[in-house]
C-alpha positions as CSV (number, residue, x, y, z in Angstrom):
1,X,201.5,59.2,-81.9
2,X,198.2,60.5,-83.3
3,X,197.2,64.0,-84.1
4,X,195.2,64.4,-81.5
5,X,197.5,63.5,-78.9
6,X,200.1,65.5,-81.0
7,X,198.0,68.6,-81.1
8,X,197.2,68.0,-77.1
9,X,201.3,67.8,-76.5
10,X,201.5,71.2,-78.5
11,X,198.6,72.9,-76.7
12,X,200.7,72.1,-73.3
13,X,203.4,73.2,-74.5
14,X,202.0,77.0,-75.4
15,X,199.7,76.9,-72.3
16,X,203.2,76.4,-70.0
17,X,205.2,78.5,-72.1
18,X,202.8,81.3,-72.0
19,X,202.3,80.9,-68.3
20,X,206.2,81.0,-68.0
21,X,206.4,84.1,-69.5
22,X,203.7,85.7,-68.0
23,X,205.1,84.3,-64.4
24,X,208.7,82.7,-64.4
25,X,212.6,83.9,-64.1
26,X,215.1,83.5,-66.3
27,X,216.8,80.6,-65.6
28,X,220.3,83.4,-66.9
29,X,218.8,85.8,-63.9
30,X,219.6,83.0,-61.4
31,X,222.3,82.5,-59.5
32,X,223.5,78.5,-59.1
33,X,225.1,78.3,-55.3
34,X,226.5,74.5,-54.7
35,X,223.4,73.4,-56.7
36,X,220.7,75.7,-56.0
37,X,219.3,78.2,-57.6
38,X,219.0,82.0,-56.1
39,X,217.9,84.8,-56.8
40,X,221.2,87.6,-56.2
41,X,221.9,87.5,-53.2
42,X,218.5,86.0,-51.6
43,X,219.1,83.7,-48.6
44,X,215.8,81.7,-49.8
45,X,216.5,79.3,-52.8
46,X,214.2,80.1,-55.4
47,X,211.1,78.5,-56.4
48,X,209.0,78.7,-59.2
49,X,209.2,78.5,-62.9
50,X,212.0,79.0,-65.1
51,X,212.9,79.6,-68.6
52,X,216.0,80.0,-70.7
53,X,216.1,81.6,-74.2
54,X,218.3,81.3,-77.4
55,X,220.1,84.1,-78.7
56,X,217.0,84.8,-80.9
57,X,214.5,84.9,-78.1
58,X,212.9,82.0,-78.6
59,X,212.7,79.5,-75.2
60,X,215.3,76.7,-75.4
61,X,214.1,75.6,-71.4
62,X,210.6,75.4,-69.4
63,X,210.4,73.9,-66.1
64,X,209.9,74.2,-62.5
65,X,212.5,74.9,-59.4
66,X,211.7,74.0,-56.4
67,X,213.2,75.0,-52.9
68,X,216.0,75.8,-55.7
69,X,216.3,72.5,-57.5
70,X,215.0,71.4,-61.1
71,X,212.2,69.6,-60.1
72,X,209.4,67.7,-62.3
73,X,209.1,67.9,-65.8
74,X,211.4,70.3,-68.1
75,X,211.2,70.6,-71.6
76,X,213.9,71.6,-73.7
77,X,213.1,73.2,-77.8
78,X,215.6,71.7,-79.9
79,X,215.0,72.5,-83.6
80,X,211.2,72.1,-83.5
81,X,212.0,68.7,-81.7
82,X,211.4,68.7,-77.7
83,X,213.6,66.7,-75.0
84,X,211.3,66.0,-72.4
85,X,212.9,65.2,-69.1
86,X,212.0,65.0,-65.4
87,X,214.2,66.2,-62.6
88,X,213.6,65.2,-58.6
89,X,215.2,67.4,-56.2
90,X,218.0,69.2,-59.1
91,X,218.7,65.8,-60.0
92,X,217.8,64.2,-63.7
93,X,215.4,61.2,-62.4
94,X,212.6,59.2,-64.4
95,X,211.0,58.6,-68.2
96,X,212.9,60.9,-70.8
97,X,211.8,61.3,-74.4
98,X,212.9,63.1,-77.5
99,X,210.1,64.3,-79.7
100,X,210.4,64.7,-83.3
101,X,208.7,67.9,-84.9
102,X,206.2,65.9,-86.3
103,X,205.2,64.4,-82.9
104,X,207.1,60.7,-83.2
105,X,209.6,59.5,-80.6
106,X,213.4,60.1,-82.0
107,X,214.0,57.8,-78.6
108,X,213.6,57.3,-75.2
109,X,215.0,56.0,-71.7
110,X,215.3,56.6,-68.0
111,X,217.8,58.6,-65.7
112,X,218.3,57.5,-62.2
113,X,220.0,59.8,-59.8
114,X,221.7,61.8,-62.3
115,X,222.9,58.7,-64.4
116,X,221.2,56.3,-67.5
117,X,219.7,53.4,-66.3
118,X,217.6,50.8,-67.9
119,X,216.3,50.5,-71.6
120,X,216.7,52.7,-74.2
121,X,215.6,53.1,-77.7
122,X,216.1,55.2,-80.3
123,X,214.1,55.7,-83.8
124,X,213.7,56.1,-87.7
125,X,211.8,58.8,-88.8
126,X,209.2,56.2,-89.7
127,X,209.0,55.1,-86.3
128,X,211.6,51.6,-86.6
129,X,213.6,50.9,-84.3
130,X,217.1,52.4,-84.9
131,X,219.1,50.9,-81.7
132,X,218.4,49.9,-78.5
133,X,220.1,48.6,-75.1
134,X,220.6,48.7,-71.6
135,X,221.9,51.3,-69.1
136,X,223.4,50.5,-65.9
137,X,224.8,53.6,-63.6
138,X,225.7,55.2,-66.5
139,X,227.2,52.8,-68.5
140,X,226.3,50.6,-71.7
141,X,225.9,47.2,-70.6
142,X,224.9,44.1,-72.4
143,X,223.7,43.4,-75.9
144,X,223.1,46.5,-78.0
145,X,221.1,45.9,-81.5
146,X,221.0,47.6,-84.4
147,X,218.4,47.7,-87.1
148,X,218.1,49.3,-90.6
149,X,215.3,51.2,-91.3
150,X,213.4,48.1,-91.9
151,X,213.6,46.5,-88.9
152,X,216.3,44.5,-89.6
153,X,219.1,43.7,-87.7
154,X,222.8,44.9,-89.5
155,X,224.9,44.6,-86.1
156,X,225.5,43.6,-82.4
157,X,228.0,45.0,-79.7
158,X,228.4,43.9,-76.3
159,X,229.3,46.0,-73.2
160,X,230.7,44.6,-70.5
161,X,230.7,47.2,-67.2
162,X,233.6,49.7,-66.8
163,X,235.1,48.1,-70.6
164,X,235.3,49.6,-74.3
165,X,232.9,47.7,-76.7
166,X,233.6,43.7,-77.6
């Protein structure tokens, strides 16, 4: 990832945090009813922005409720490092990534309704390729590589649906 696009990602991330604070709820101030969020005893699910904080103050959560659902893009401060995830109607749905402090992908996949599905990668701090596989409903399937930090492969499992690792 280059500076630039680094330094764009950051400037995001203040201009949504800052507007969170200035204009979104705790997500701690909420109350979760059968999956949606309120606020006390409102009869209208909440929508808006939300936030949740570490015990030091600084935000652990940003992102968006809608009609009292996650919905849209959340990001998640882990360490310096960001989870970036995307939620449709409450429900974890889409591209996820986890961003490295210094702005390089630690790895990457996609949820569908609530579950992994599809590819997934993970990374080196220089950027190879750690492991990768496939997701389906949930559940490693397939061949699953991993590399040294070379790029080399040192192993192979297979996942069969619903079965522990050949």
């Amino acid at each position: 990832m280059s500076n630039i696009k680094i330094t764009f990602l950051f400037l995001i991330i203040i201009f949504v945090s800052e507007s969170v604070l200035a204009k979104g709820i705790s997500l701690s101030q909420l109350i979760n009813k059968n999956g949606q969020y309120f606020i006390g005893d409102q009869l209208i699910p909440y929508s808006g922005l939300s936030l949740s904080y570490f015990k030091n103050g600084t935000i652990k959560y940003v992102g968006n409720i809608e009609n009292g659902k996650k919905h849209g893009v959340w990001l998640r401060y882990l360490n310096g490092s960001i989870w970036k995830e995307n939620y449709f109607e409450g429900k974890l749905e889409g591209p996820w990534e986890w961003i490295r402090t210094n702005g390089k992908i630690w790895s990457k996949g996609t949820y569908k309704n609530n579950k992994k599905e599809g590819k997934e990668k993970h990374y080196y701090s220089n950027g190879q390729v750690y492991y990768e596989g496939q997701y389906r409903n949930g559940k490693q399937v397939g061949r699953w590589k991993y590399y040294n930090d070379i790029g080399k492969i040192v192993s192979e499992i297979i996942y069969d649906i619903g079965q522990e690792p050949q």
